[in-house]
C-alpha positions in Angstrom: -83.8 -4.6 47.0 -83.0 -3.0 50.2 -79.3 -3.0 50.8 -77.6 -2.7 54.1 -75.4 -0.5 55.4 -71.7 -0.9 54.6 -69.8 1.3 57.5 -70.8 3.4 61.0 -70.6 6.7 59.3 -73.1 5.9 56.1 -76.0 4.7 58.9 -75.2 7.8 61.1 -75.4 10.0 57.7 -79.1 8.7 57.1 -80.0 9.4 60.7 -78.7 12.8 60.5 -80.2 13.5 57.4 -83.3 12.6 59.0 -82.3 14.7 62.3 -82.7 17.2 59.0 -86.2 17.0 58.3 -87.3 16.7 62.4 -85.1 20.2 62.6 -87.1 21.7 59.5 -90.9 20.4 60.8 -89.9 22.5 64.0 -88.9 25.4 62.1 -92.2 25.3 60.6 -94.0 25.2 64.1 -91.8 28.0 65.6 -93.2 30.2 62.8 -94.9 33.4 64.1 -98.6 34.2 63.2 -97.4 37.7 63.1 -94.5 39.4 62.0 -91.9 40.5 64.6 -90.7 44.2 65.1 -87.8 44.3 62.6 -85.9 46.7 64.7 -85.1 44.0 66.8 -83.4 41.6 64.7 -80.3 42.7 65.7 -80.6 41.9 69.4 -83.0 38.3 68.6 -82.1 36.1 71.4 -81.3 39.1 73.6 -84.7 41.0 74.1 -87.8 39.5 74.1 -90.3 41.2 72.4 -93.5 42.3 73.0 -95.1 40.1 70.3 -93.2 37.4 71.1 -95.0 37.4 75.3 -98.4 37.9 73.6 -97.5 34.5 71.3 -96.2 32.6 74.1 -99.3 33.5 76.4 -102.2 32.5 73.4 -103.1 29.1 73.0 -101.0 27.0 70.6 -101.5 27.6 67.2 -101.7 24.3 65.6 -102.2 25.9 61.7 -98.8 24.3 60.8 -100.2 20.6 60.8 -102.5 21.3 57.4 -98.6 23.4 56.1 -98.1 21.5 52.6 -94.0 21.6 53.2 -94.7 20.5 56.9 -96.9 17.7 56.0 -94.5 16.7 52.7 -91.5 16.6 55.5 -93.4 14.7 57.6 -94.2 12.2 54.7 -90.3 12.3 53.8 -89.5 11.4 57.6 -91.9 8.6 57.5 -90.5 7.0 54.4 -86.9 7.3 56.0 -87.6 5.5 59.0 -88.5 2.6 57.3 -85.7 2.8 55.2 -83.2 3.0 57.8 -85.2 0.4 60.0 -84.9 -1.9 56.9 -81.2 -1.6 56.6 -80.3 -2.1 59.8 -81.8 -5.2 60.1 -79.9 -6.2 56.5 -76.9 -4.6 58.5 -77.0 -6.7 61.1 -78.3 -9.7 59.1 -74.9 -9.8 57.3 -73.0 -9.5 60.4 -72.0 -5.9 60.0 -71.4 -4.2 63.5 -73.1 -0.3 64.0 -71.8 0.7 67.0 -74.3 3.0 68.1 -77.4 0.5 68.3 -74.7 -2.1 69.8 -74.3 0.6 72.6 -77.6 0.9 72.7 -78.4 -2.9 72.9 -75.8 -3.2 75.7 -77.2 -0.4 78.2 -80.9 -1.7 77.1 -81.5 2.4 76.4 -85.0 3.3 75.5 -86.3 4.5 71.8 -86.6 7.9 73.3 -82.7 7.3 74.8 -81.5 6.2 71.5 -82.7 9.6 70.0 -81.5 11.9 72.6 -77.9 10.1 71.6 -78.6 11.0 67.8 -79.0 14.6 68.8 -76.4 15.2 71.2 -74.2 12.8 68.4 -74.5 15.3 65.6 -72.7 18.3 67.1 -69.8 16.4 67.5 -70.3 14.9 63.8 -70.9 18.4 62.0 -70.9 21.8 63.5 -73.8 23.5 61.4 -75.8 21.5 64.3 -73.7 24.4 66.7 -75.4 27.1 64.7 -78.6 25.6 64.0 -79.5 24.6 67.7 -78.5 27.6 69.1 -81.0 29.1 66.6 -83.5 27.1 67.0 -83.0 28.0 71.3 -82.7 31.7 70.2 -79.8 31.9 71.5 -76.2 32.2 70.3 -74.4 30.8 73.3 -76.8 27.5 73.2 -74.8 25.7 71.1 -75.5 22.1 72.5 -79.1 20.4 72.5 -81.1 20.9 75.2 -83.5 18.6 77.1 -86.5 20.5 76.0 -85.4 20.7 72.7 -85.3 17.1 72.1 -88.6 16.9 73.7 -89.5 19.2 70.8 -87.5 17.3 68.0 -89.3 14.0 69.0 -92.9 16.1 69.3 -93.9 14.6 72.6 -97.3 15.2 73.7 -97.2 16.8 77.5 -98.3 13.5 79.1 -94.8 11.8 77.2 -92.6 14.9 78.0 -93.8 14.2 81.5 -92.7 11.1 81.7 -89.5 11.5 79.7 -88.1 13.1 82.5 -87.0 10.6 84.6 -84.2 9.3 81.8 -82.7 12.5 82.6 -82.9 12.3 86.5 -79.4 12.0 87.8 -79.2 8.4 88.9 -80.4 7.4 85.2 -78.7 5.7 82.8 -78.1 8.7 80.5 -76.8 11.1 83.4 -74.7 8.0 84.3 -72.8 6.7 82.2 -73.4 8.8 78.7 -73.6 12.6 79.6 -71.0 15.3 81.0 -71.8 16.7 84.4 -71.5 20.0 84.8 -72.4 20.6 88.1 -71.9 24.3 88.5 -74.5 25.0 85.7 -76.7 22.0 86.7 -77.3 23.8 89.6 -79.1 27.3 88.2 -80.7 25.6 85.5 -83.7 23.7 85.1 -84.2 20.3 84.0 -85.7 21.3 80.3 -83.0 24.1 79.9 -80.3 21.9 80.6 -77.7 21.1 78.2 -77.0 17.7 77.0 -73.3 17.4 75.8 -71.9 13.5 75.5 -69.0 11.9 77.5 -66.2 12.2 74.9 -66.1 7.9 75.7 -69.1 7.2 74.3 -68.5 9.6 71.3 -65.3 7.8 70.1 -67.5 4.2 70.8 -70.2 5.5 68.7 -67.5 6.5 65.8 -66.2 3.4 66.2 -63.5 3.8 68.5 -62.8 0.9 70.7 -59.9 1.9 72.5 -60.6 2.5 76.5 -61.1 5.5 78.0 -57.7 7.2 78.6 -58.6 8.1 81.6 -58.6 4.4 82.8 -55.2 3.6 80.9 -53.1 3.2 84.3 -55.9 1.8 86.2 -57.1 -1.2 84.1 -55.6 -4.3 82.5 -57.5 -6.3 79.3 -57.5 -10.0 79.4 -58.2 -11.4 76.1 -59.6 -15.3 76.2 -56.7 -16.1 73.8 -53.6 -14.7 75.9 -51.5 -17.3 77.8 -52.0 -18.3 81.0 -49.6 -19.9 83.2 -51.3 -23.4 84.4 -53.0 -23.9 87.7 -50.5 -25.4 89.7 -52.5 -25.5 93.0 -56.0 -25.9 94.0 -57.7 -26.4 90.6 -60.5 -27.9 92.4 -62.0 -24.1 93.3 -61.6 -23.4 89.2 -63.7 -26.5 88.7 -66.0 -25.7 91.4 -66.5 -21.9 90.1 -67.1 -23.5 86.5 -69.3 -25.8 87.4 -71.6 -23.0 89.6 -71.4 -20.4 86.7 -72.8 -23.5 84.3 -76.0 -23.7 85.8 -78.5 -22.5 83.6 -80.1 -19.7 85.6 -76.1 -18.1 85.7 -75.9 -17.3 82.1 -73.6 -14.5 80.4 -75.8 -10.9 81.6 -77.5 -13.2 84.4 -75.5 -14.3 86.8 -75.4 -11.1 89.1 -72.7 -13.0 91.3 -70.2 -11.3 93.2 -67.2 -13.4 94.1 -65.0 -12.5 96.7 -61.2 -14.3 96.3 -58.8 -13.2 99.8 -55.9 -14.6 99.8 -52.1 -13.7 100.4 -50.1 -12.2 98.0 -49.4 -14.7 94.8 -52.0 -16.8 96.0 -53.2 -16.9 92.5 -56.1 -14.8 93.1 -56.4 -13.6 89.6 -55.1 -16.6 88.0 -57.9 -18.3 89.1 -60.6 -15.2 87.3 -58.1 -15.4 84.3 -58.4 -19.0 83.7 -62.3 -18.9 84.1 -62.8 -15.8 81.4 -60.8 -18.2 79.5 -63.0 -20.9 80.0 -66.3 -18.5 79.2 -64.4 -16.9 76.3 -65.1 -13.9 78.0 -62.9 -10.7 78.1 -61.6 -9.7 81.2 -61.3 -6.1 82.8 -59.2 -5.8 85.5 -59.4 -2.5 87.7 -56.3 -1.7 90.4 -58.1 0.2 93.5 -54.6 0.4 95.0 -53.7 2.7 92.2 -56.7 4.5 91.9 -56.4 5.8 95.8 -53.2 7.1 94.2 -54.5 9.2 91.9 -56.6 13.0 92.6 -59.7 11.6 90.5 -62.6 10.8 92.9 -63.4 7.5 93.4 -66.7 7.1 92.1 -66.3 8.6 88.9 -63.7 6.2 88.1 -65.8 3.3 89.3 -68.5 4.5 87.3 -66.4 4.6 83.9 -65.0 0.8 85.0 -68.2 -0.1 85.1 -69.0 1.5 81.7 -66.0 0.1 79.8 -66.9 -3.1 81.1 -70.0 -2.9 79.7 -68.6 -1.8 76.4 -66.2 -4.2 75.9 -68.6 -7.1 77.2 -66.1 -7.9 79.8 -66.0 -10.0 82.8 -65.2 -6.9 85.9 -62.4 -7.8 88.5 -61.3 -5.5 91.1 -57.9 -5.4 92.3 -56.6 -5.2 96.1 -60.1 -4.0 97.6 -58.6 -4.6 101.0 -57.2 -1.0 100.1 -61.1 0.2 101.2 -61.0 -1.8 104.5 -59.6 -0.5 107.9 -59.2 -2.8 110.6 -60.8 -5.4 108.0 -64.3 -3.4 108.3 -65.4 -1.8 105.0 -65.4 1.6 105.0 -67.4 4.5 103.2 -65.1 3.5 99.3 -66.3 0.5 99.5 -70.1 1.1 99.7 -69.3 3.6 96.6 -68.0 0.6 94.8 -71.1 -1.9 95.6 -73.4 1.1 94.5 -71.6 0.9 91.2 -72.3 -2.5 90.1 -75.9 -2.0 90.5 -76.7 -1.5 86.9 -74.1 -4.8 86.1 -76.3 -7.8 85.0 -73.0 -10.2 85.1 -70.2 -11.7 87.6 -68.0 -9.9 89.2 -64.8 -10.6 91.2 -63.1 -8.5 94.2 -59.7 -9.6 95.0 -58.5 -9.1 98.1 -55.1 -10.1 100.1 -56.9 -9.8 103.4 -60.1 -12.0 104.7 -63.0 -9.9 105.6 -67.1 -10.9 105.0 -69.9 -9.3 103.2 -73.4 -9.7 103.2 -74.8 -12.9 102.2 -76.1 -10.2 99.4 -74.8 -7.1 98.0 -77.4 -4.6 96.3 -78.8 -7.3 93.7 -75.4 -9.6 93.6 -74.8 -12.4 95.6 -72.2 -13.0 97.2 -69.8 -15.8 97.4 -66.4 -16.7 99.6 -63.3 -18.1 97.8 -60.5 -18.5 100.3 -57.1 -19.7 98.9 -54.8 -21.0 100.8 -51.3 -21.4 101.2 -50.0 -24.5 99.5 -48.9 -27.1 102.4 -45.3 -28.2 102.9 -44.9 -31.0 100.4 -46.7 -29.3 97.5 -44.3 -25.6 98.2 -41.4 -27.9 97.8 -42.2 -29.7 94.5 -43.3 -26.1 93.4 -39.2 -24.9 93.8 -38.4 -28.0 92.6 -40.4 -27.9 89.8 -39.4 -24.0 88.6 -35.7 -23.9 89.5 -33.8 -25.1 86.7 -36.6 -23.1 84.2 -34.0 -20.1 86.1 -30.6 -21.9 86.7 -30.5 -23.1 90.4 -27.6 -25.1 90.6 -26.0 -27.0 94.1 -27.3 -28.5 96.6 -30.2 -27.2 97.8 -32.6 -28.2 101.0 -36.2 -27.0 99.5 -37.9 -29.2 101.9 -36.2 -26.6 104.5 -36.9 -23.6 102.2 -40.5 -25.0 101.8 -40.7 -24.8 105.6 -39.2 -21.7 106.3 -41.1 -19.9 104.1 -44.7 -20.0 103.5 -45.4 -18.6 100.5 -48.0 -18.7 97.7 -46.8 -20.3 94.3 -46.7 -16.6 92.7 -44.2 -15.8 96.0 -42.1 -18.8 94.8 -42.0 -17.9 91.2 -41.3 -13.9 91.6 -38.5 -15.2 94.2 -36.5 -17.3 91.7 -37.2 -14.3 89.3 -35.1 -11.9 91.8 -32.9 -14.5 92.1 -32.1 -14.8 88.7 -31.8 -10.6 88.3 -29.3 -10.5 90.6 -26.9 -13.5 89.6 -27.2 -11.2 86.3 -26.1 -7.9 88.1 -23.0 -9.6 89.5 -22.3 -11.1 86.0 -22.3 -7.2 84.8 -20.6 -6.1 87.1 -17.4 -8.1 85.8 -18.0 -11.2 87.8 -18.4 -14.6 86.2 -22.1 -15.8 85.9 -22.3 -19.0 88.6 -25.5 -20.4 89.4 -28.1 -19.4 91.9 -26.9 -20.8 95.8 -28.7 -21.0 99.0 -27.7 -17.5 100.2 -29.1 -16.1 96.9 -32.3 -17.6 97.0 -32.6 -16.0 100.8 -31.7 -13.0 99.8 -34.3 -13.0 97.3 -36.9 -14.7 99.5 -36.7 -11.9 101.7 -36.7 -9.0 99.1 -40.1 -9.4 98.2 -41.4 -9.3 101.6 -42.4 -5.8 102.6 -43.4 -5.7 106.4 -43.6 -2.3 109.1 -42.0 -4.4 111.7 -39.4 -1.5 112.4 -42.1 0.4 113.7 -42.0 -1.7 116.6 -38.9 -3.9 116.6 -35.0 -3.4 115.2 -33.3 -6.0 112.6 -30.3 -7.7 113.6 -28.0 -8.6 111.2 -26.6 -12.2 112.3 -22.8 -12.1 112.9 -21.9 -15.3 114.8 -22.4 -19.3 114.0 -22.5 -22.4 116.0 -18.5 -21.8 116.1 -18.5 -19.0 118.4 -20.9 -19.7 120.4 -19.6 -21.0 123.5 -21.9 -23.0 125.5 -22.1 -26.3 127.4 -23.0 -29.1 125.3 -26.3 -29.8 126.5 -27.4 -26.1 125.7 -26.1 -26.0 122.5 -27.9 -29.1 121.6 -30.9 -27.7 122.5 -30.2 -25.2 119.9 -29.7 -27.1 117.0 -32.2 -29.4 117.6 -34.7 -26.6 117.7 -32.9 -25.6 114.5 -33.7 -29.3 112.8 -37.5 -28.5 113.8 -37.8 -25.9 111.3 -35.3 -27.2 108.9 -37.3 -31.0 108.9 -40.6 -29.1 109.5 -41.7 -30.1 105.6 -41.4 -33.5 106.5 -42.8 -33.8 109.3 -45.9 -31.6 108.9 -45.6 -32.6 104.9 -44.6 -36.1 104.4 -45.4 -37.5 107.7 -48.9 -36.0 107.6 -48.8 -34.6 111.4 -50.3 -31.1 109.6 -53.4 -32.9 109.5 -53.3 -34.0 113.1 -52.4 -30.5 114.4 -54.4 -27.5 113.7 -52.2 -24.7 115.6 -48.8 -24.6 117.4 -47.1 -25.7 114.4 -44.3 -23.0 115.1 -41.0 -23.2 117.2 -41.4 -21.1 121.0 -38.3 -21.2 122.6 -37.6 -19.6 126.1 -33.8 -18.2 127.1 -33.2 -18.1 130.8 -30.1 -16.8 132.1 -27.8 -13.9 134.2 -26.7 -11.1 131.9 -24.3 -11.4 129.1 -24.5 -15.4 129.4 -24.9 -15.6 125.5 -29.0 -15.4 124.7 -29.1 -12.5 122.4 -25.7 -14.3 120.6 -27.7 -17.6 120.2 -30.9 -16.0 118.9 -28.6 -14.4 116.2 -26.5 -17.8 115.5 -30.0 -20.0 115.2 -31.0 -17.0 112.2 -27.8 -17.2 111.0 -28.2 -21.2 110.8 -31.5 -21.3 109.0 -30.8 -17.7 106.9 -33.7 -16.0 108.7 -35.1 -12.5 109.5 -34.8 -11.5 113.3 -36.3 -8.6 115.1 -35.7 -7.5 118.6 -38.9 -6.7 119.7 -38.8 -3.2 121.7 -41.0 -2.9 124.1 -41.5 0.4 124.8 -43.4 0.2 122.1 -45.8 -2.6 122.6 -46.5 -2.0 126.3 -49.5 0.4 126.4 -51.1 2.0 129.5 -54.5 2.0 127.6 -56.5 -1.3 127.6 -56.3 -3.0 124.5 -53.7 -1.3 123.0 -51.5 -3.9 123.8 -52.9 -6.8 122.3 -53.7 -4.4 118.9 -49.7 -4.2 119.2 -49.0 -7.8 119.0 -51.5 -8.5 116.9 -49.5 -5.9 114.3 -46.2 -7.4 115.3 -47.2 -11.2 114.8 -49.4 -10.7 111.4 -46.3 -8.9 109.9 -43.7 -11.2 110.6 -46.0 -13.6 109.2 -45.0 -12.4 105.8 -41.6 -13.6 105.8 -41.6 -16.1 108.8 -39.2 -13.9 110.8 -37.8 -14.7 114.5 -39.3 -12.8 117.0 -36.7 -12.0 119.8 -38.6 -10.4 122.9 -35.3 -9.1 125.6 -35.9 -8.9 128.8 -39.6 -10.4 128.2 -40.3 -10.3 132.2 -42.1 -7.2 131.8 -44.6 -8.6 129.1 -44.3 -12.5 130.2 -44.7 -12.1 133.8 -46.5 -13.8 136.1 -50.3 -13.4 135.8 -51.7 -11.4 139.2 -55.1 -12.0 141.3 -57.5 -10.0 140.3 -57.9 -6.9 142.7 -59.0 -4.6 139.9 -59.8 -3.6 136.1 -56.1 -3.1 135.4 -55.1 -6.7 136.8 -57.7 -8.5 134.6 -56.9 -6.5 131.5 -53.0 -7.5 132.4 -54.5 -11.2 132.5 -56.0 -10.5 128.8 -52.9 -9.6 127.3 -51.3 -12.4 128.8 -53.8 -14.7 127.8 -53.5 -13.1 124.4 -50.1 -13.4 123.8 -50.1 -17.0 124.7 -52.8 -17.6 122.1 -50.3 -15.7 119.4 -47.5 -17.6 119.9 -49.4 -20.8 119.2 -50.8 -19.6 115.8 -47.4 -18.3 114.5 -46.1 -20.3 112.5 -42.6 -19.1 112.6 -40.1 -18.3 115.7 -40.5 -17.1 118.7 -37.6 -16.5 121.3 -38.4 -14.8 125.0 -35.3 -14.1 127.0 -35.4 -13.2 130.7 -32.6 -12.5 133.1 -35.1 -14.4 136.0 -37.0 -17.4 135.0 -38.6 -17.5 138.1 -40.9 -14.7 136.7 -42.0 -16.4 134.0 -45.9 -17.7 134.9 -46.1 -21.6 134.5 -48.6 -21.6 131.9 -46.3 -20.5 129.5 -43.8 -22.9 130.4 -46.3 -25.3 129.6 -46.5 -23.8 126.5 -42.8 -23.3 125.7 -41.2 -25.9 122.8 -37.7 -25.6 124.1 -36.8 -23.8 127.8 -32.6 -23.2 127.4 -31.0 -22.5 130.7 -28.1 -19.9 130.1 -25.1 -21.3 133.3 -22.7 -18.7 133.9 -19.8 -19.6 132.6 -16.8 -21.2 134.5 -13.2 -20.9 134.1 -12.9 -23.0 130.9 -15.6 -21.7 129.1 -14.7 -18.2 130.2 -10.8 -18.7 128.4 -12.7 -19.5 125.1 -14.8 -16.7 125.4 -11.6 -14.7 125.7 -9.9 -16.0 123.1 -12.8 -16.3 120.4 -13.7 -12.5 121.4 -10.6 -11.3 119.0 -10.4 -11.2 115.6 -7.2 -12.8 113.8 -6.3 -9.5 112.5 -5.8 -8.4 115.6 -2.6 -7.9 117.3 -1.7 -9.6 120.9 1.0 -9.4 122.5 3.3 -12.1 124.1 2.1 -11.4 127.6 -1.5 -11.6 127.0 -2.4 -14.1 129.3 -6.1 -15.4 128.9 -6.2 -18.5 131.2 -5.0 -16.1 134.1 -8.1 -13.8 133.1 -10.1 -16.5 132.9 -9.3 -18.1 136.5 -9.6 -14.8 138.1 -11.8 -12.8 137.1 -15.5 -13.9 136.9 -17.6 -12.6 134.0 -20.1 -12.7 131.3 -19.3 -12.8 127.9 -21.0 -10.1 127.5 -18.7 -8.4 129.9 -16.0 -9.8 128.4 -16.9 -8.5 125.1 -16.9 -4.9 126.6 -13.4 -5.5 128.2 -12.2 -6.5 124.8 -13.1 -3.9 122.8 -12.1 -1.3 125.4 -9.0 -2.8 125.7 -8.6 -2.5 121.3 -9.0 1.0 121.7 -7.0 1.8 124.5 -3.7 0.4 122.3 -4.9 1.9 119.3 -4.4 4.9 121.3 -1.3 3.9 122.5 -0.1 2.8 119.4 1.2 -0.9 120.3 -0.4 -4.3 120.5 -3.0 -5.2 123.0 -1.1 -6.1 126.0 -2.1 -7.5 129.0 -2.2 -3.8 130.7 -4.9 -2.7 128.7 -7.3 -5.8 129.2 -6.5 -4.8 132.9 -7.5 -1.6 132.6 -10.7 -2.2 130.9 -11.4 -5.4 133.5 -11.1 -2.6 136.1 -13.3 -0.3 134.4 -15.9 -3.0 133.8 -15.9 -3.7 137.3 -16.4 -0.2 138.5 -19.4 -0.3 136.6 -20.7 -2.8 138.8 -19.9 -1.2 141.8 -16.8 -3.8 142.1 -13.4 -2.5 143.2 -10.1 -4.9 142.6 -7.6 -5.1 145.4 -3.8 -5.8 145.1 -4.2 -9.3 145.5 -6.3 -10.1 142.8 -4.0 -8.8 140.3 -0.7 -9.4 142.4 0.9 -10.2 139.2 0.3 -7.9 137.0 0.2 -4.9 139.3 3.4 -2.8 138.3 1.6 -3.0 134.8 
C-alpha cells in the first residue's frame, strides 16, 4: 500500500532523487561520438575545442535513445513519478501540508514552473548540485541552473522550449515574485544563459518556513481572525453593508477582485472596520504602512511586490496603510500607479486606507473600486463616547463632555488615545512625588491638544491665553456678547446634538465673530480670554504670509490655514483683517476680479469651519457688507472713558508689585485719555524705570512713561495738564 509522505523534506528527497536520474539521462546525451583531445582537460570549460565546433555544427546525434543505462533511467524516472504522484495525493488526503505544491497551488504555477522550482530548490538543499551544474554547463563559475539547462533537464522539444520562454519574461510570475534579479548580468546575457537563483523568501516557504520576509518586518502587521478586537462603537451599519456585498456569491475568497477605498480622519476607525470583516471571513489580515515605507531607501515597487507576495503566502486579506502618503494636492501621483500595477496578479479584496478623500476610477486594472467614507461621529454620539470610556481611565469631577464633545471633533480612536494621554500624564506627576488625583478638565485639554499635530506656525503664531473674564474690562453689553458667543460653542452639543438643528443646517455650524474698535481697546485681550474660557488653541493669523501677489495663491493659503486648524478646532484670530476683509472693488481689471475671488473664497471658508473665527479691524467701515451679513457676533470695541480707564490702571499691575502712597490712578484716569493697550505700555515702562531706580513705582515714573507714550503719538504735555505733579 502506497504510503504518504510524513514531512517537507522526505517529499523534496524523492524529487531530488529523481532530479538525479533527469541529471544522469543528460549526461548520457552530452556524451561525445568522439573522444576529445586529452591535452585539454585541464583547461575544459575554458577553450573550446576543435572537436567540440565540429560536434556542435553536425546534426544531433540521437544514438543515446536505444543506450540500455539511458533507456533503464528513463524506465526508473517513469516509475518515480507515479510513485511520488501517488503519495502526494495520500499526503494531502491525510491532511499533511507540503509546502512547495501549496506554493505552487497558490500562484496557479505551471508543471513546467513547478520543475524549474525543483531545480533551482536543490542548490540551496545540497551543494553537489553547485558542482554538478556547473559541470554539466562546462563551466566552473556556473554554479546555479540555468534557463537552458532546465529546458534540457525537462527534454523539451524546440516547439516547447519556444514557448517556455515567456514564464521567464520579466513581467511573469517566476521573474516576479520567485527569482532574484540581477540586473547588471541580466543585461549581457541572454535569456537561455541566464541564471536562475530563488528569492531567499520563497526558499525558507518551501522548507517550511513561515515566518515573513524580514525585509517587511517594520512595514507589515498580522491580523489573526482570533485576536481581539475592540467593538464597533460607531457606524456598524458600513460593517454590515461591506458583509453583506462580500456575501454575494460571485465575491467569493480568490474572487472578489474588489478594491475598497476607506478615507477618513485620523481614528476614524478605518482599520477597525477591515479588522472586524477578516474576522468575520476568518481570513488573516496583512497590513502594509506606506508612510513607513517612504521612510525607508528600498524602492517602492520592490516592497509592494513582496506585500503582494506574502499576502499571497499567508492567504491574507491585503490592507494598505496611509496611501494619502502617494497623493499631492489629493491627485495620485506616479507611487501610486506603482501600487495599482502590483495588485494585478491579486485574485482577492483589497483595502487602501487613507485619512484624506480623493477618487479613483470606477475601475482599477481588474479591481473594482468602491468608496467608504467615515465620518466623524455627531455631537450626541462623541459625548456618550467620553462618557462611556472615562472611568475605564479614572476621570473624576465634574466634567462638561457635551462641551468637550463640541469643541472637539474627533473620531472615537481620537477620544480613546486622548484619555490614554491623559492617563500617562496624571501618572508622570504621581512619579514625580506628587499624589495621584484624578484626571480634570485642564488635563483632558492638555491631552486633547497633544495629539493634534498641525503646520499652522507656518503661517500663524500661538498665543498662550493669559487673561479671563476678570480682567477684561469692558462695558457690559460687550462683554455679554462675549460670553454668549462663548455658551454657543460650549451648548453647541445640544443644540446641533439633542435639539437636532445638525440636521436642519448643512454648513455654518461654526462661531464668526467680528472685533471693531480704535487701537489697544481690548480685541486681541478678548480673543485670548474667550480661549482661555473654553481651553482652546488660538493662532494669530500673519498675514504677510497669506497675502500673495500671484493669483490663487491666496486662496491655496487659506485653504492650508482653515483645513489644519480643522484638526483641533482652533480659533483663528485674523489682526488688522482690513487688508484681507476689505471692501470688494468694481471690476476695472484681472487683478480686481481675482481680489473679488479671494473674497468670495474666504467668505465660503468661514462658513464650513466648524470652529472659531475672530477678524479684528481698527475701521469697521472697511469691512464689505456681505460679510457683515455673514458675521455671528459684530462686538464694537468703545474707547474707554474715565471709569473704565481707572480699572484698566489698576488691574494692569500685579499684587506683587510695589506702589507707592502717591500713586494716584483716578487722576491718571481723568486726565489722560488712553487705550489699554497704551496703558499697558506706560505700566510696564513705568516697572522698569523704578527697578532702575531702585524704589517703588511712584507716581513720577508713570509720568514719565505717560510722556513718553505720548511722544510716540506725536502728542506733547503742557504744564497744565500735569499742574500737579510737575515738580515730580
Amino acid at each position: 500500500m502506497t504510503t504518504g509522505y510524513e514531512s517537507t523534506w522526505a517529499y523534496l528527497a524523492d524529487e531530488w532523487a529523481r532530479l538525479d536520474l533527469m541529471i544522469r539521462m543528460h549526461l548520457i546525451q552530452q556524451q561525445a561520438p568522439a573522444a576529445d583531445d586529452p591535452s585539454l582537460d585541464p583547461f575544459r570549460g575554458l577553450v573550446v575545442s576543435e572537436q567540440e565546433v565540429q560536434r556542435l555544427l553536425d546534426e544531433p546525434d540521437c544514438s543515446w535513445e536505444g543506450d540500455p543505462e539511458w533507456q533503464t533511467a528513463q524506465r526508473e524516472l517513469a516509475a518515480m513519478e507515479r510513485v511520488i504522484a501517488e503519495r502526494v495525493e495520500v499526503s494531502r488526503a491525510e491532511g499533511v501540508s507540503l509546502p512547495l505544491l501549496d506554493l505552487c497551488a497558490r500562484f496557479a504555477l505551471t508543471e513546467l514552473e513547478r520543475q524549474c522550482l525543483l531545480v533551482c530548490l536543490a542548490v540551496e538543499a545540497d551543494r553537489k548540485y553547485e558542482k554538478l551544474f556547473a559541470f554539466l554547463h562546462d563551466d566552473v563559475t556556473m554554479k546555479q541552473p540555468t534557463v537552458d539547462l532546465v529546458f534540457k533537464l525537462l527534454r523539451l522539444s524546440p516547439d516547447e522550449s519556444l514557448r517556455a520562454r515567456a514564464a521567464f519574461a520579466p513581467g511573469g510570475r517566476l521573474s516576479t515574485y520567485f527569482l532574484k534579479k540581477e540586473e547588471s548580468a541580466e543585461k549581457q546575457q541572454t535569456l537561455l544563459a541566464r541564471a536562475l537563483k530563488l528569492d531567499d523568501r520563497i526558499v525558507r516557504y518551501a522548507f517550511g518556513d513561515g515566518e515573513p520576509d524580514e525585509s517587511l518586518a517594520r512595514l507589515t502587521e498580522r491580523h489573526r481572525p482570533a485576536d481581539e478586537l475592540p467593538e464597533l462603537i460607531w457606524e456598524a451599519e458600513v460593517q454590515e453593508q461591506m458583509r453583506q456585498f462580500l456575501a454575494a456569491s460571485h465575491l467569493r475568497e480568490g474572487e472578489s477582485r474588489v478594491l475598497f477605498l476607506l478615507h477618513g480622519q485620523p481614528g476614524a476607525g478605518k482599520e477597525l472596520h477591515v479588522r472586524h470583516l477578516c474576522r468575520h471571513l476568518g481570513r488573516n489580515l496583512l497590513v502594509f504602512d506606506v508612510r513607513r515605507a517612504k521612510q525607508t531607501d528600498a524602492a517602492l515597487p520592490d516592497l509592494l511586490r513582496q506585500t503582494v507576495r506574502e499576502a499571497i503566502l499567508q492567504r491574507a486579506v491585503l490592507c494598505f496603510r496611509h496611501v494619502e502618503e502617494l497623493l499631492e494636492d489629493g491627485v495620485p501621483q506616479k507611487a501610486m500607479c506603482q501600487l495599482t500595477e502590483a495588485l494585478a496578479d491579486l485574485d482577492d479584496a483589497v483595502f487602501l486606507l487613507s485619512e484624506r478623500p480623493w477618487r479613483m476610477a470606477a475601475e482599477n486594472g481588474r479591481h473594482l473600486v468602491i468608496e467608504v467614507p467615515l465620518s466623524v461621529p455627531p455631537d450626541p454620539v462623541r459625548r456618550g463616547v467620553w462618557e462611556r470610556l472615562a472611568p475605564r481611565y479614572g476621570v473624576g469631577g465634574e466634567v462638561d463632555w457635551g462641551a468637550l464633545a463640541g469643541k472637539f471633533r474627533y473620531s472615537v480612536g481620537q477620544i480613546e488615545r486622548s484619555l490614554e494621554r491623559a492617563a500617562f500624564a496624571s501618572t508622570w506627576r504621581s512619579a514625580a512625588g506628587r499624589e495621584r488625583t484624578e484626571i480634570d478638565l485642564a488635563t483632558l485639554h492638555e491631552a486633547c491638544y497633544g495629539q493634534v499635530s498641525h503646520r499652522l506656525e507656518k503661517k500663524a503664531t500661538r498665543i498662550t491665553p493669559k487673561y479671563d473674564w476678570e480682567r477684561l474690562i469692558l462695558p457690559q453689553e460687550q462683554k455679554e456678547q462675549l460670553i454668549n458667543a462663548c455658551n454657543q460653542m460650549k451648548y453647541r452639543s445640544q443644540v446641533f446634538g439633542e435639539w437636532g438643528f445638525d440636521k436642519k443646517l448643512s454648513y455654518g455650524k461654526g462661531l464668526s465673530m467680528l472685533f471693531a474698535g480704535p487701537p489697544g481697546t481690548g480685541k486681541t485681550m478678548s480673543a485670548e480670554v474667550i480661549a482661555k474660557d473654553l481651553h482652546l488653541e488660538i493662532y494669530k493669523i500673519d498675514l504677510s504670509q497669506v497675502i500673495s501677489k500671484y493669483i490663487g495663491e491666496t486662496e491655496k493659503n487659506l485653504h492650508e490655514i482653515f483645513a489644519e486648524a480643522q484638526l483641533s478646532s482652533a480659533i483663528l484670530f485674523f489682526d488688522e483683517a482690513d487688508a484681507l476683509f476689505g471692501k470688494r472693488s468694481e471690476v476695472n481689471d484681472s487683478h480686481d476680479k481675482y481680489a473679488n475671488v479671494e473674497t468670495a473664497y474666504l467668505l465660503q471658508k468661514m462658513e464650513e469651519y466648524q470652529g472659531i473665527t475672530i477678524l479684528a479691524t481698527n475701521f469697521q467701515q472697511n469691512i464689505d457688507e456681505a460679510f457683515m451679513r455673514r458675521i455671528n457676533y459684530v462686538v464694537k470695541f468703545p474707547f474707554p472713558d474715565a471709569a473704565y480707564r481707572e480699572q484698566i490702571w489698576r488691574g494692569m499691575f500685579p499684587k506683587e508689585t510695589p506702589l507707592d502712597e502717591d500713586v494716584d490712578f483716578a487722576w491718571l484716569a481723568e486726565r489722560f485719555e488712553m487705550a489699554g493697550g497704551n496703558i499697558k505700555n506706560v505700566v510696564l515702562s513705568a516697572a522698569f524705570l523704578a527697578a532702575d531706580a531702585g524704589t517703588s513705582v511712584r507716581m513720577r515714573h508713570l509720568l514719565s512713561a505717560v510722556r513718553h507714550e505720548l511722544q510716540k503719538a506725536g502728542k506733547i504735555l503742557l504744564k497744565g495738564d500735569w499742574a500737579e505733579y510737575f515738580e515730580e
